[in-house]
N, C-alpha and C positions, 0 to 999 in steps of 0.2 A: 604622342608622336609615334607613328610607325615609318618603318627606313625601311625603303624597298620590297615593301611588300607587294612584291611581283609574281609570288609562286603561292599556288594552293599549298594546304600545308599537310596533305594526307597524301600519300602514295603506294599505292596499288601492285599488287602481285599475286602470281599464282603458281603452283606446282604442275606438273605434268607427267603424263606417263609418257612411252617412246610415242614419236612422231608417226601419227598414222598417214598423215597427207603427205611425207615425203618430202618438207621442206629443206629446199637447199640453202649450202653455206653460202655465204660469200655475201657481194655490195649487192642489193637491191633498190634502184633510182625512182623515182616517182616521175614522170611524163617530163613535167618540166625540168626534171634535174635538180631542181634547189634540196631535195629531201633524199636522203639516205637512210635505208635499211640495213644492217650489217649482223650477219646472221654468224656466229665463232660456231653453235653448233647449231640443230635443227631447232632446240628450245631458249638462248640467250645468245643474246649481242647487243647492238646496239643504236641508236638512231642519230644522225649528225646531223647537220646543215650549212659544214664546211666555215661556219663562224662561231658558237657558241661550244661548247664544251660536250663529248658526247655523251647521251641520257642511256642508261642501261635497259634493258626490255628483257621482259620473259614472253613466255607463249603459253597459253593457260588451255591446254584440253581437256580438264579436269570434267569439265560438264558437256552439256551439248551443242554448245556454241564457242568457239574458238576464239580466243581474246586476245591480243596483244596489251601487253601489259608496260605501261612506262615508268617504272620507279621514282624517277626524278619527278614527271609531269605530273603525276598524279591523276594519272586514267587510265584506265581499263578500258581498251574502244575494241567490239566487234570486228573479226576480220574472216579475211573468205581466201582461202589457200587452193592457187588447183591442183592439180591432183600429180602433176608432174614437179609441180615445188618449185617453179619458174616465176609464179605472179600472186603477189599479195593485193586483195581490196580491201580498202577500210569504209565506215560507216559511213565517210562524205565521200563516197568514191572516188579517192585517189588511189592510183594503179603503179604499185612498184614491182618493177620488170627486174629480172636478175641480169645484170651486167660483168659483173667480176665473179664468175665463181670459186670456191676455196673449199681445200680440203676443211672437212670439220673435226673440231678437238671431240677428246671426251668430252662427252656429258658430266655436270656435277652430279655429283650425288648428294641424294636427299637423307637426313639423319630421322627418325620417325621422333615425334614430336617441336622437330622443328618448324618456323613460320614458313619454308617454303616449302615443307612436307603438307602444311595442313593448305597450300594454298590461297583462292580465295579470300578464303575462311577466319586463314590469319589478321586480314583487313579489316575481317567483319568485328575483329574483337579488340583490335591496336586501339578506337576510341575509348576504348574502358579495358583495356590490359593492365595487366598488373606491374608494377614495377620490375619485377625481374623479366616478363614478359616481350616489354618494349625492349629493355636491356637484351636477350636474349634476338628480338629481331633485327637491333641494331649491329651486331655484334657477326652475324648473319651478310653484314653489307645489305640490309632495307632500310632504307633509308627512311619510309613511312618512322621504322623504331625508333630512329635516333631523335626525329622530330619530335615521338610520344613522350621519349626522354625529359625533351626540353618541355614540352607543353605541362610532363606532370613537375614538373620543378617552378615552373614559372607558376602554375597555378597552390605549386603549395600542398599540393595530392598526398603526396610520398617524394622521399629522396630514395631516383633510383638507385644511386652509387650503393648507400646502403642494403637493398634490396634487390639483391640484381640474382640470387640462387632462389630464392622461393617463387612456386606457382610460374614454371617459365613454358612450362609444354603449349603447344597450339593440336587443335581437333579441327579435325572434319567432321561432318556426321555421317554417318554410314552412307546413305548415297551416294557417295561421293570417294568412297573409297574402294578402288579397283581390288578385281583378286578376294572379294566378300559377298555372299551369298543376297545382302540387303542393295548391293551396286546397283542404280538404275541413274543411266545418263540422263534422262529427261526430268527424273525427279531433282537430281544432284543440278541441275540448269534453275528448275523455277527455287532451290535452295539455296545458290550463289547469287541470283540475281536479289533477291532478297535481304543476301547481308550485303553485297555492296550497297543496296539502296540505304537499306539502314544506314550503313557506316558513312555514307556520303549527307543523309542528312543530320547526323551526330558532329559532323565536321563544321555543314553549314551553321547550325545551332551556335557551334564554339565559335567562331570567328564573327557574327553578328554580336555574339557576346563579347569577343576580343572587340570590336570596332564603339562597345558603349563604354566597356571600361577603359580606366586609362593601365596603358602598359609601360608608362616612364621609368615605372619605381625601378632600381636593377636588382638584378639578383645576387645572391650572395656570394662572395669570391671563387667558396669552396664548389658551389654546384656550376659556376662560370668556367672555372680551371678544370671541372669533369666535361664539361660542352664541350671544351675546347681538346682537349687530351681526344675526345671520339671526333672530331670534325678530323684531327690532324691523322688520325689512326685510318678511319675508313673513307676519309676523303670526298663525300658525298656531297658535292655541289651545292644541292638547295638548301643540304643541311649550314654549310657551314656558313654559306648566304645570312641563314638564321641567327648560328652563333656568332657570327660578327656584328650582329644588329644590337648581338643582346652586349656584347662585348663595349659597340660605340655609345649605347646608355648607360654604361656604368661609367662612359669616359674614360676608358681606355684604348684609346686609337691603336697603340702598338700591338698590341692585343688583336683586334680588329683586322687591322691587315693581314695581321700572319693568316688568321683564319682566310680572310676574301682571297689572299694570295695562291689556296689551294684551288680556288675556282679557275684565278688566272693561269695557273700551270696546266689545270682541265683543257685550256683551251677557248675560252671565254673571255672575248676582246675585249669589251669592256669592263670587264673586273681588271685588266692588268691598267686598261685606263685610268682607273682608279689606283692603283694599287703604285704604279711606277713613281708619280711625284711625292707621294706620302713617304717611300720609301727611302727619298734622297735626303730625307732629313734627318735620319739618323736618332740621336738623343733627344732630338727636337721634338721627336714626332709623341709631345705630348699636350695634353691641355690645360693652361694657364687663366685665372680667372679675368676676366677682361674688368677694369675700371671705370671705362668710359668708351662710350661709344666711338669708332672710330674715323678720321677724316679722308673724304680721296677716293679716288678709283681702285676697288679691287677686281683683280680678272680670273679666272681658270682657264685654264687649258680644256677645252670641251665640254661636253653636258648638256643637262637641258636649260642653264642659267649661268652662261660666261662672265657678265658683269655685273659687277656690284656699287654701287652709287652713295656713297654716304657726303653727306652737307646738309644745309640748312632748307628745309622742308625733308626732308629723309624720314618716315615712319619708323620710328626703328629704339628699341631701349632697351635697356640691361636690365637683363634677370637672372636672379642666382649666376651671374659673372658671363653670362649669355646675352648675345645681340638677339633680339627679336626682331625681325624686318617685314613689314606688310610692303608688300608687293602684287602686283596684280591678283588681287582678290586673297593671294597665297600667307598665310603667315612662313619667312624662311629663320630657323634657326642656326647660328655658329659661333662658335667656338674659338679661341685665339689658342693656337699653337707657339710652342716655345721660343719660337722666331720671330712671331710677331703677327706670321700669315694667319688666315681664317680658314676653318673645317667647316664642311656641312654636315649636319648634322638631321636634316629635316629630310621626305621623301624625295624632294624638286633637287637639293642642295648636297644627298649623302654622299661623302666621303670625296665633295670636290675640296682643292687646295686653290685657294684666292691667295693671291700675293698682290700688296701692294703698287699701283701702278700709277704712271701720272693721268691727273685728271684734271677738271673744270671746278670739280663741287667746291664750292667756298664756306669753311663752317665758321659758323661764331662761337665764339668759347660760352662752354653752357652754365647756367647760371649754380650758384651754390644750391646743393641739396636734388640738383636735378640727373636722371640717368642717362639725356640727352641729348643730341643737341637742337 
């Protein structure tokens, strides 16, 4: 069972030195308007679309080729700045024109050996960083980190928590570092394009690997309750997406929302979608093992699957205290919450609340020994 798995699970970033093209502050719209640029200084801001949550951005001049960097999204896309700082193009040529300008903050400043001193580069090495590493780029507000966090824990690598002060610096390699006699921007370009390729096919590799094994099993409270402690701390949207996934397999919905609820306060409509009816349940909002399949119309409030149909022809049986429901081609799994209503629990079905509603279906009572009806 994977929940929501709607976001790449690697995210990209780079360091900079001052902005030679001269980009400006402020809202940057893209032609049609649905896209926002948002520039706080010439190097970080951030990308909107006036409905989901905003995705933070860097600007990566580190090489030869100027990158917009989306932490959340997990891409690194080629951009093309003019020279007055007015108009950004990206690699599918869309053109965002400065609209609102704004004074710019400081610049953050870069610590040497941190992941956003080394850049790129820090990307190139988050697939196989070490425990204090990821720790150290999470910790930084990268979000790629907090993920590596979760990956080396889920995979059983290392426990970061443990490990989070050894082996934490990130490098560049000399090309790529300004103010050094070995600095060559064209070398430091074919040396960046190279670790992202790398690290993007390290990623792909893990997630074909994630899509044959199964990820049911949960993880242990101790490494859940650290997920969740960094979801609630740096707030990182796709991260906590994550850690609520891992939260609703352990079967702990309460749990679960608090995390998805940092999404919804991002700004992200459909996390508060979810998040709003779970929340009205209070002491409820936990999971009871169900006995017997259940009778009637259940509905939700929105989603991609409003209603639920249980009677007699109904696919549908209990496992480990779980409805199973084949439905159009779909297996949906749910859960019975302390009120009696059902959790989704599956990709079609996560985190909608079905309540009981009147309906047609007529069940016959199932026979002994049977899961359903």
């Amino acid at each position: 069972m994977r929940l929501l798995t709607l976001f790449p699970a690697l995210l990209l970033l780079a360091a900079l030195p001052a902005a030679a093209d001269g980009l400006r502050c402020g809202e940057h719209r893209s032609a049609d308007g649905g896209m926002a640029l948002v520039f706080t200084t010439p190097s970080t801001g951030y990308r909107h679309n006036d409905i989901g949550e905003p995705e933070p951005l860097w600007v990566d001049r580190s090489a030869a080729q100027t990158r917009l960097v989306m932490l959340d999204d997990g891409v690194a896309q080629p951009i093309r700045i003019s020279a007055d700082g007015q108009r950004i193009e990206d690699d599918v040529d869309v053109v965002y024109t400065l609209r609102q300008p704004r004074a710019c903050a400081i610049e953050p400043s870069t610590v040497d050996g941190s992941c956003r001193a080394a850049g790129s580069h820090c990307i190139g090495q988050l697939p196989t960083a070490s425990p204090g590493q990821a720790q150290r780029a999470c910790s930084e507000g990268v979000g790629a980190g907090c993920s590596t966090v979760l990956r080396q824990l889920r995979d059983g690598s290392a426990v970061a928590a443990a490990d989070s002060t050894s082996n934490t610096r990130f490098e560049r390699p000399p090309a790529c570092r300004e103010h050094t006699p070995g600095h060559d921007l064209l070398a430091c370009e074919a040396l960046t394009d190279d670790a992202l390729v790398a690290a993007m096919q390290r990623v792909d590799e893990r997630l074909q690997q994630e899509d044959e094994d199964s990820l049911d099993s949960p993880l242990a409270a101790a490494a859940r309750d650290h997920l969740q402690q960094l979801c609630l701390q740096h707030r990182s949207g796709r991260f906590c997406v994550e850690v609520a996934e891992q939260q609703l397999i352990a079967l702990e919905p309460a749990l679960a929302v608090q995390a998805l609820q940092v999404v919804c306060d991002a700004g992200r409509v459909s996390a508060c979608e979810r998040t709003a009816p779970l929340r009205e349940l209070g002491a409820d909002l936990r999971v009871v093992p169900l006995l017997q399949v259940p009778c009637g119309r259940y509905q939700a409030d929105g989603g991609v699957i409003e209603t639920l149909d249980f009677g007699d022809g109904t696919r549908a049986r209990l496992r480990e205290g779980a409805i199973h429901l084949q439905q159009d081609g779909e297996t949906l799994v749910l859960r019975q919450l302390g009120n009696g209503d059902l959790l989704g629990m599956d990709a079609q079905t996560g985190y909608q609340r079905y309540q009981p509603a009147p309906g047609t279906a007529q069940c016959t009572p199932p026979r002994e020994g049977r899961g359903s009806p």
